[in-house]
VEXDOKE-306703 format. One line per field, with one value per residue (C-alpha): residue number from 1; residue in three letters; chain; x, y, z. Coordinates in Angstrom, 2 decimals. Layout:
% VEXDOKE-306703
num = NUM;... $
residuo = ALA;... $
cadena = A;... $
x = X;... $
y = Y;... $
z = Z;... $
***
This chain:
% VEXDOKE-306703
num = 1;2;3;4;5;6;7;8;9;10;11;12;13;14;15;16;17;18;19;20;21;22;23;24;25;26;27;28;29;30;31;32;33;34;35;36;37;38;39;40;41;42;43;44;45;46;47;48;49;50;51;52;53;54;55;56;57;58;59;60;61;62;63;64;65;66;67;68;69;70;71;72;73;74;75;76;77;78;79;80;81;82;83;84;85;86;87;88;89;90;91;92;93;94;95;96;97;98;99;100;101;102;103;104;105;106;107;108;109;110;111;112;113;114;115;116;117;118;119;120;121;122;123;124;125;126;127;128;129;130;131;132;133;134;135;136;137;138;139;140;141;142;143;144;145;146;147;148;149;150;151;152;153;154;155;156;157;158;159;160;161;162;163;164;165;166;167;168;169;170;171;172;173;174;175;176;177;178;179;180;181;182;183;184;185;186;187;188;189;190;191;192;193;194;195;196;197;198;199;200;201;202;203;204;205;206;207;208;209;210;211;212;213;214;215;216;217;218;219;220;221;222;223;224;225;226;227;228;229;230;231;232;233;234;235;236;237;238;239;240;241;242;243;244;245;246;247;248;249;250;251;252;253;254;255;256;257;258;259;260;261;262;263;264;265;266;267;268 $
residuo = UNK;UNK;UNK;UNK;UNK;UNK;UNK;UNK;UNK;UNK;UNK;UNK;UNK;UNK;UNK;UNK;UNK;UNK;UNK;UNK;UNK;UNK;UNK;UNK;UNK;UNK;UNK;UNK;UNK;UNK;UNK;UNK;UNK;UNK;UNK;UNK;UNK;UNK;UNK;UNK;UNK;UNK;UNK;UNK;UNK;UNK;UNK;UNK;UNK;UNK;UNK;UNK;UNK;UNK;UNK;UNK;UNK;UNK;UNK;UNK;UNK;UNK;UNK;UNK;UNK;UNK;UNK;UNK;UNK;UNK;UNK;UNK;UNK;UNK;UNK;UNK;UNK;UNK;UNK;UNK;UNK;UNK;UNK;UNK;UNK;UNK;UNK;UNK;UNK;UNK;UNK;UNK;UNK;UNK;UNK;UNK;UNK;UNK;UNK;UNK;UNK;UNK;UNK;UNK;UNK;UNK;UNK;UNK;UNK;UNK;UNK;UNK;UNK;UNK;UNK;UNK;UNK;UNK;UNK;UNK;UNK;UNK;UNK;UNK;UNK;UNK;UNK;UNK;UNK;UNK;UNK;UNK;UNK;UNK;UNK;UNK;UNK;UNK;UNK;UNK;UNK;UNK;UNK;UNK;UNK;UNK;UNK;UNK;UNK;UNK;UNK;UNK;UNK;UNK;UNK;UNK;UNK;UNK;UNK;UNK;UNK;UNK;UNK;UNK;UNK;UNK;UNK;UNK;UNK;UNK;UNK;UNK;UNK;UNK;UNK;UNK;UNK;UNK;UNK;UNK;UNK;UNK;UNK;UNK;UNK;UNK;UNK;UNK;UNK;UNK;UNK;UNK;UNK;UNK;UNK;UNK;UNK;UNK;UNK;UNK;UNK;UNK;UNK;UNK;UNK;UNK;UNK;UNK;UNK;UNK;UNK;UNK;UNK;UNK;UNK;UNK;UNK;UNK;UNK;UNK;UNK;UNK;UNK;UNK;UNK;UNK;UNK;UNK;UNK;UNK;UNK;UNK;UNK;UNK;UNK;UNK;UNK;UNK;UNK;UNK;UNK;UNK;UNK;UNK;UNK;UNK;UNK;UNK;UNK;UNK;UNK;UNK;UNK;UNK;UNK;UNK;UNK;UNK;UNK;UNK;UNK;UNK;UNK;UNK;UNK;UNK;UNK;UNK $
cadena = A;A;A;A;A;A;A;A;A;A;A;A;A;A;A;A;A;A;A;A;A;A;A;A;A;A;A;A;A;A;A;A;A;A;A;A;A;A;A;A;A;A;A;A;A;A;A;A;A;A;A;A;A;A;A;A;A;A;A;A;A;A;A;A;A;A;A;A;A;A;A;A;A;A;A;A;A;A;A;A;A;A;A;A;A;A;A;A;A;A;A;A;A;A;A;A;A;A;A;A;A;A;A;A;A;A;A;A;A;A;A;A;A;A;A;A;A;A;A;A;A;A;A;A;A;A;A;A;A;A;A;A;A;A;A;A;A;A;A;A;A;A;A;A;A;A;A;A;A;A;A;A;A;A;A;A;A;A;A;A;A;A;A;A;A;A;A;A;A;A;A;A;A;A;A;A;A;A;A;A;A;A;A;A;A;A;A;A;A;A;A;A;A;A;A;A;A;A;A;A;A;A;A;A;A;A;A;A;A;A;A;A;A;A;A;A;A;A;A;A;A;A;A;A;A;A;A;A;A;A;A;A;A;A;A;A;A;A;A;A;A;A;A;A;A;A;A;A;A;A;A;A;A;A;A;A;A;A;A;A;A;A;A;A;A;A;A;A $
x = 23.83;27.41;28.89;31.50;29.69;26.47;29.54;31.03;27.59;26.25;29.81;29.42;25.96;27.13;30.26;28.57;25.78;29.01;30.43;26.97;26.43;29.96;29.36;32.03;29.25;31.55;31.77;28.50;27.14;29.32;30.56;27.18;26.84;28.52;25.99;24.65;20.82;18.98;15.60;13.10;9.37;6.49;4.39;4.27;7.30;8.35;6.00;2.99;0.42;2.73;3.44;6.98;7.83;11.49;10.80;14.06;12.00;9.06;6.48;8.00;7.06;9.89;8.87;11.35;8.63;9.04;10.28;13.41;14.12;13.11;15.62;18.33;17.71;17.74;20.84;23.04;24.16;27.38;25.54;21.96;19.99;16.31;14.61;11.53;8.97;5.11;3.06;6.08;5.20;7.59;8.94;9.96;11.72;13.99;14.26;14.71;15.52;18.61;21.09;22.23;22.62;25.97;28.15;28.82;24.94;24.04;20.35;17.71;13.66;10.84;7.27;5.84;2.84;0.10;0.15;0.67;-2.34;-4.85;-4.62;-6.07;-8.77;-10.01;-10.67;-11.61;-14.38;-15.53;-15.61;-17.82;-19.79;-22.12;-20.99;-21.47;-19.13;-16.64;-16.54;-16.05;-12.99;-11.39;-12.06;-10.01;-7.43;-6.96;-7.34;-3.80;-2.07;-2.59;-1.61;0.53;1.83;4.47;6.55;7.01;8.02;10.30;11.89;12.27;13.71;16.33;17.36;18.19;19.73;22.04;22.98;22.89;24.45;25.16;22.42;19.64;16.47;13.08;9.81;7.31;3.46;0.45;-2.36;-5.72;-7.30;-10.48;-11.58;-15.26;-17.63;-15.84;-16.89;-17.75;-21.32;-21.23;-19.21;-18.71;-20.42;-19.39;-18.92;-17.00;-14.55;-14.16;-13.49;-11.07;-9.46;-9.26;-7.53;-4.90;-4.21;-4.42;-1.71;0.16;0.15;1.30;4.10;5.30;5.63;7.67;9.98;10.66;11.16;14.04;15.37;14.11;12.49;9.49;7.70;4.03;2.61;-0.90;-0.07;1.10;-1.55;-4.31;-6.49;-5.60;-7.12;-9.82;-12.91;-11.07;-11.08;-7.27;-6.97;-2.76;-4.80;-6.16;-9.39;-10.78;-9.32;-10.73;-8.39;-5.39;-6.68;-3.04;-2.83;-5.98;-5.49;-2.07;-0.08;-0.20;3.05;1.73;1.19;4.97;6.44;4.08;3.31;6.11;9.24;8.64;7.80;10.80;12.97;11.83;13.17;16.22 $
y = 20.32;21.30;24.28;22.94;20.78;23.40;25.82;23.26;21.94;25.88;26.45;23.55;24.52;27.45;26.61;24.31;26.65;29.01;25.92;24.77;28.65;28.73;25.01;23.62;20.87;18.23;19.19;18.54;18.44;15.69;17.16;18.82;15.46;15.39;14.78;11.95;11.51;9.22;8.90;7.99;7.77;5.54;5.03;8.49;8.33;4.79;4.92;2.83;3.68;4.41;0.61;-0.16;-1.95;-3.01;-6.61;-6.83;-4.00;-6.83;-5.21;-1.75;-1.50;0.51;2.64;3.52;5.62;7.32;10.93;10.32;8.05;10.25;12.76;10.53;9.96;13.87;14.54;11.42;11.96;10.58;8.32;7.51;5.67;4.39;3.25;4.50;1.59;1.21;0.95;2.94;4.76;6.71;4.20;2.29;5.15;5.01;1.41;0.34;3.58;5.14;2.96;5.39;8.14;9.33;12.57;12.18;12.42;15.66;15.46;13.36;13.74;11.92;11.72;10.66;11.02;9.47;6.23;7.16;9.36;6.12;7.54;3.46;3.79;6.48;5.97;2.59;4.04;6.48;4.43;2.09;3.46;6.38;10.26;10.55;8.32;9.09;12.73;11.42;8.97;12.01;14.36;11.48;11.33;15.51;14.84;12.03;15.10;17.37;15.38;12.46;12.78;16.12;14.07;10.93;13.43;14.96;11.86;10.96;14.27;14.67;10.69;12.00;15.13;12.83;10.73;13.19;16.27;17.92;17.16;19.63;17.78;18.20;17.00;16.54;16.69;14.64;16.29;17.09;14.10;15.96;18.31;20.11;20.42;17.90;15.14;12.52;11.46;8.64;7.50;9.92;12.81;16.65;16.94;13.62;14.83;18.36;16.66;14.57;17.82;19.73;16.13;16.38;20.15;20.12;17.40;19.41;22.06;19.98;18.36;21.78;23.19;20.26;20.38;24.02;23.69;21.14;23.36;21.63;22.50;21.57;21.06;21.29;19.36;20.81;23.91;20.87;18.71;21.27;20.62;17.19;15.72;12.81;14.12;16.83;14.80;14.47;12.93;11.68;10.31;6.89;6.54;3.68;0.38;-2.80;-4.83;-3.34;-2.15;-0.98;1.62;2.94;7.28;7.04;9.16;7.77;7.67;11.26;12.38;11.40;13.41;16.10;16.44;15.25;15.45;19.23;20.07;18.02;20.09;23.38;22.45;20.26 $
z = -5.77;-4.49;-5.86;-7.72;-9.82;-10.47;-11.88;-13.98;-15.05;-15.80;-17.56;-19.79;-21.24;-22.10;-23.85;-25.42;-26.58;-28.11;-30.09;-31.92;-32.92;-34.27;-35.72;-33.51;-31.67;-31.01;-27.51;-26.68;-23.12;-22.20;-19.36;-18.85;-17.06;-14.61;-12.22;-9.77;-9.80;-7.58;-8.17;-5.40;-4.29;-4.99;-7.70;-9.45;-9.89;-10.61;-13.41;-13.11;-15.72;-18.21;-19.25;-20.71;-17.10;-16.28;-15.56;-13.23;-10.80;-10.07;-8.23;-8.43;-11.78;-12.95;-16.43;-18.87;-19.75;-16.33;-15.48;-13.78;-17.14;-19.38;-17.85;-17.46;-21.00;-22.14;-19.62;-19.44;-16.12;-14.90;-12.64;-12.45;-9.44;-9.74;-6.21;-6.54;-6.14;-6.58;-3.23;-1.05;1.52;3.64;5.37;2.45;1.24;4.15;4.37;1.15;-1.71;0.25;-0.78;-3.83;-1.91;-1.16;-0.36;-4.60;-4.93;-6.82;-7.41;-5.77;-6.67;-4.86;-4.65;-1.69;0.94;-1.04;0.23;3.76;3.30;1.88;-1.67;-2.84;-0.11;-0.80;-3.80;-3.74;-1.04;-3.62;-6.28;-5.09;-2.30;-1.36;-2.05;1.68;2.76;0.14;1.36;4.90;3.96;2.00;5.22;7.23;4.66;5.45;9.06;8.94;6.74;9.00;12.39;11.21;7.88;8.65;10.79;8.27;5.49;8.27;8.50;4.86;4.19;7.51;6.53;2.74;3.64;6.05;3.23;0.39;2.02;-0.55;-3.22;-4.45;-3.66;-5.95;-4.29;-6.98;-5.64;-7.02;-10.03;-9.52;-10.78;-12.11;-14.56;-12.88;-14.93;-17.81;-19.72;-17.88;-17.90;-15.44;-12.30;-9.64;-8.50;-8.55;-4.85;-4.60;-7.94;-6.15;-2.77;-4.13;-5.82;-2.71;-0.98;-3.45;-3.05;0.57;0.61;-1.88;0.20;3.36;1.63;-0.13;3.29;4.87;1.92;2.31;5.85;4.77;2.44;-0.69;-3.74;-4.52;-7.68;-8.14;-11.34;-11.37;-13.90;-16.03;-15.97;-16.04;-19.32;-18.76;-15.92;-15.93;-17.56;-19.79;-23.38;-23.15;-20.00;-19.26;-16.37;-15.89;-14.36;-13.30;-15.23;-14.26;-16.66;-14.45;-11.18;-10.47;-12.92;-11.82;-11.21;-11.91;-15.13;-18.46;-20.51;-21.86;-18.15;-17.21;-20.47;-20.08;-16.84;-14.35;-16.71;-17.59;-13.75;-12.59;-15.16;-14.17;-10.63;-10.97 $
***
């Protein structure tokens, strides 16, 4: 976020704070606004699993019930961007979500990594086949973070920070899906549920460290979603949906207000 803008931004919330304690609210946050948010990434954050779907966004499947919606909503920024497309994986981030970005760009948040990892095949592998195997596909999926993965993020991140100069950047990471030791009676094993957890923080931990290296912020969602993974009783998780495949593991409309949208807001 470029100085000038954070000062004016900071100034305005708290002149506005003065004038509702001295009943003078009329000058609401209006100019707390003044900000440029693009909003990119893949699924996670366009929104699948939370239904609500902008039909112009096709195969994106754009939420309104999505984070970076949800926020524009609570902040009515001057100008507000949404890229961020189901199925992306880094390289769809820089081909197809920069557009938005601009020197005038104040704020920019993405999730990305999972696809480029095999997030779908891996679970698709331990969905339907033996705990064995599943455990091996997951140990490939930590083998690509650790040798391949770094230098797409690298390049996702140096191609916004050329476009976006001066915007403060929020990478959001991905839940633990599963809640050891929960409620689930049936479907996957312990070992494959805690291998799966361990995927998740281990990418986590990858992408936190590739963000920081690019001077960004990132955001971990797994305080937020803890007591609400698959198997907990309040799950803001899908798990497995045969009527819609798609939103299969992905945040319902509770995980994207509860999860994402506080996690994002602690960090934008």
């Amino acid at each position: 976020m470029r100085l000038s803008r954070f000062t004016a931004f900071t100034s305005s919330l708290l002149l506005g704070a003065v004038l509702a304690l001295t009943g003078a609210g009329a000058a609401q946050a209006a100019e707390s606004a003044a900000l440029d948010y693009v909003a990119l990434g893949d699924s996670y954050s366009s929104g699948v699993g939370a239904g609500s779907y902008d039909s112009a966004s096709g195969d994106c499947k754009r939420s309104t019930k999505a984070y970076p919606v949800l926020w524009k909503n609570a902040n009515a920024p001057s100008s507000f961007a949404f890229t961020a497309c189901s199925g992306a994986r880094t390289g769809d981030v820089t081909a197809n979500q920069l557009g938005p970005l601009s020197t005038a760009t104040d704020l920019v948040s993405v999730t990305i990594g999972g696809n480029d990892a095999g997030f779908a095949d891996v679970m698709t592998t331990c969905v339907l086949q033996s705990e064995a195997t599943c455990i091996n596909r997951v140990n490939q999926a930590k083998s690509y973070v650790d040798t391949t993965l770094p230098g797409k993020l690298d390049a996702v991140y140096t191609a916004i920070r050329n476009k976006a100069p001066n915007a403060h950047v929020v990478v959001l990471g991905y839940p633990r899906f599963y809640q050891l030791n929960g409620t689930c009676v049936a479907g996957l094993s312990e070992n494959e549920r805690r291998a799966i957890n361990d995927a998740s923080d281990y990418l986590n931990a990858a992408t936190a460290k590739r963000a920081a290296n690019h001077g960004y912020t990132f955001a971990s969602v797994v305080p937020a979603f803890t007591g609400h993974e698959i198997c907990s009783g309040s799950a803001w998780l899908h798990s497995v949906n045969w009527l819609n495949i798609g939103e299969s593991y992905h945040p319902t409309a509770s995980g994207q207000s509860g999860g994402y949208l506080p996690s994002f807001n602690g960090a934008a």
